[in-house]
C-alpha positions, 0 to 999 in steps of 0.5 A, spaced: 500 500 500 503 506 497 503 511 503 499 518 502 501 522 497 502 529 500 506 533 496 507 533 488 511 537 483 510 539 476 515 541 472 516 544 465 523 547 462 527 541 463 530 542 456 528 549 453 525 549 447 520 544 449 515 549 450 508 544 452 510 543 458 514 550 459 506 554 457 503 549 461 507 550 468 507 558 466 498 557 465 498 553 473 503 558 475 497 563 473 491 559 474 494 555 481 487 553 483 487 548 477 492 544 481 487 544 486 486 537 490 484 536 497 489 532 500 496 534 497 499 540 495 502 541 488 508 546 486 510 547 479 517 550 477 521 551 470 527 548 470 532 550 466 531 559 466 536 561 462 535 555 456 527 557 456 528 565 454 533 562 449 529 557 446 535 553 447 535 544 449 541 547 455 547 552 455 552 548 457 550 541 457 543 536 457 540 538 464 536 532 464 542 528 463 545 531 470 541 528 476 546 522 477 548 521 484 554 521 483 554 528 479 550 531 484 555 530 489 561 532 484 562 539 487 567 539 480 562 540 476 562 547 475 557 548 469 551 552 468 546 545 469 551 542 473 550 547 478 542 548 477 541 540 478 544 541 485 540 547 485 534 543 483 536 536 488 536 542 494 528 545 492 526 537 490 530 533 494 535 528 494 534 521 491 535 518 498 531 524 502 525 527 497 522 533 498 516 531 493 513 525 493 511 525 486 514 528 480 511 529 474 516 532 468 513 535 462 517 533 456 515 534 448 519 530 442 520 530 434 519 523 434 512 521 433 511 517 439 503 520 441 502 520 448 508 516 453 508 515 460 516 514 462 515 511 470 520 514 474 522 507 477 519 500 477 515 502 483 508 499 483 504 505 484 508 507 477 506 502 474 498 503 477 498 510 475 500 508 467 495 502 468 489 507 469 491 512 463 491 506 458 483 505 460 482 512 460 486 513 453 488 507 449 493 510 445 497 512 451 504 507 451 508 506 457 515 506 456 522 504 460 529 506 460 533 500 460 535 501 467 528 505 469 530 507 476 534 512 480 540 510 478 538 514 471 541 522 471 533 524 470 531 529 473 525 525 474 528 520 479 529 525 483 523 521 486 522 514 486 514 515 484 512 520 477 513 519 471 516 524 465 510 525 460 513 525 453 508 527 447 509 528 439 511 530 434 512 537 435 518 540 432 522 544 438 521 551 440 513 551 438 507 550 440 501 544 437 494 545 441 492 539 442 499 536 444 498 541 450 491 540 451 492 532 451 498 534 455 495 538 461 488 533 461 494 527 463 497 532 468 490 534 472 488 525 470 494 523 475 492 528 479 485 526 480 488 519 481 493 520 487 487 524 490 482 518 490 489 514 492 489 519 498 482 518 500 481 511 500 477 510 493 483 508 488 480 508 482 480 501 479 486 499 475 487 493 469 489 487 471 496 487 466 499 493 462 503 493 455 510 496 457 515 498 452 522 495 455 528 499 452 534 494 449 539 498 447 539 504 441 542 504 435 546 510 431 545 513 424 550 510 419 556 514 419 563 515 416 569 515 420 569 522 421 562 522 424 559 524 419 552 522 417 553 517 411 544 515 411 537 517 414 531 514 418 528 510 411 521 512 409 518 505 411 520 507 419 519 514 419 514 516 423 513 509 425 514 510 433 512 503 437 510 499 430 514 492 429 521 493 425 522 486 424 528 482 422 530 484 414 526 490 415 529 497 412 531 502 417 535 507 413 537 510 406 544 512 404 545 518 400 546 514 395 539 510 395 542 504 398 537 500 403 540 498 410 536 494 412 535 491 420 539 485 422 537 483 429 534 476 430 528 478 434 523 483 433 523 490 436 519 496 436 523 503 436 521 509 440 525 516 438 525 515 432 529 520 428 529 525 435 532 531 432 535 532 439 539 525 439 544 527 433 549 529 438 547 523 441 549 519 436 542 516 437 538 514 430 532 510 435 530 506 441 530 500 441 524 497 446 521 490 446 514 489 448 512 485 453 506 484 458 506 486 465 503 483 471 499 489 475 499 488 483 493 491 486 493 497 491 
């Protein structure tokens, strides 16, 4: 039985030219009684300030790539997100000593990758939560990083309960209204879920949940200089979560060669061309689907 749920926070801005999740936080920063539940406070807060007024990913470096424990503790790292992620674990809590019982983080992708829930960890209320959105919205995945815990640099795993949600296809530094409303309806639907928890009356869950298991991920064709040598191929363009199944294409040369998938097994690639996992060196996420038990309050 998770204990009651007394503090959440909202955040948008983590990278700043994500501006869904930055608009929604400045809208219930301007309207906080749409936060409003009886049982738990929430707080909202922009993350990354100077990134967001340059309509900018970061300044020096991934902020969402700074909350690693041992980087929080590394007082070396001096850079702007460096010492804005300390500054965050200060307002938010430490991994081992949260602030916050939940946190919600607002994130947009170019990748056609519709509704996502990405679980902060492996914690059953997580997984419950995510559970409840599919019955609300079929089109809603559920996907896990290949650690999927508080090991990860997110900002997420902050806390061990909360989830990043992930909404696309959007092109960076611009605004799609219906991704913003879908977005803010998951926002105020977790918080109509944690209320009911608090208040005895959970709402009923699925008994099992599709979830999207990262594997690994694979970079574009490139020359021994780095430079890119094939693009995502037209059959898996925008084809986020369909099955690429072995001898499939993956990619086209500059010169019209077909690259095809040589894996054994069929997999089901999210972040497919995400514009901001060039430098990266990362073409697309590999994820295997599978069936999860869901265990009940």
């Amino acid at each position: 039985m998770t204990a009651s749920i007394r503090k959440v926070a909202i955040v948008g801005g983590t990278h700043g030219n994500e501006l869904t999740g930055i608009y929604l936080v400045k809208k219930f920063q301007q309207f906080p009684e749409l936060l409003h539940r009886s049982s738990f406070e929430c707080e909202t807060l922009l993350a990354n300030p100077q990134a967001i007024a340059l309509n900018r990913r970061y300044i020096d470096r991934d902020l969402n790539r700074c909350f690693a424990t041992e980087d929080l503790a590394n007082l070396e790292l001096t850079g702007y997100e460096d010492l804005l992620a300390k500054e965050i674990a200060n307002r938010l809590g430490d991994k081992d000593r949260p602030k916050f019982d939940v946190i919600i983080d607002l994130h947009s992708t170019t990748s056609n990758m519709g509704l996502t829930i990405l679980p902060s960890s492996r914690q059953p209320f997580n997984f419950r939560m995510a559970a409840y959105l599919t019955t609300l919205h079929p089109d809603v995945r559920v996907a896990c990083g290949v650690r999927c815990s508080q090991d990860d640099p997110m900002l997420r795993t902050l806390s061990l309960l909360g989830c990043t949600i992930e909404v696309g296809a959007i092109a960076q530094g611009i605004l799609d209204v219906a991704l913003f409303q879908k977005t803010e309806m998951l926002v105020h639907e977790i918080l109509d879920y944690i209320e009911r928890l608090n208040l005895g009356k959970p709402l009923a869950t699925p008994s099992s949940l599709t979830v999207y298991q990262s594997i690994s991920s694979v970079d574009y064709p490139r020359n021994p200089s780095g430079e890119l040598q094939a693009m995502i191929h037209p059959q898996l363009q925008f084809k986020d979560y369909a099955p690429l199944h072995p001898g499939d294409p993956m990619f086209l040369t500059f010169t019209g060669e077909t690259i095809i998938y040589r894996g054994e097994d069929t997999v089901f690639p999210m972040f497919i061309n995400e514009a901001a996992y060039y430098e990266k060196g990362i073409a697309m996420t590999l994820t295997k689907r599978e069936q999860m038990g869901i265990a009940t309050a």
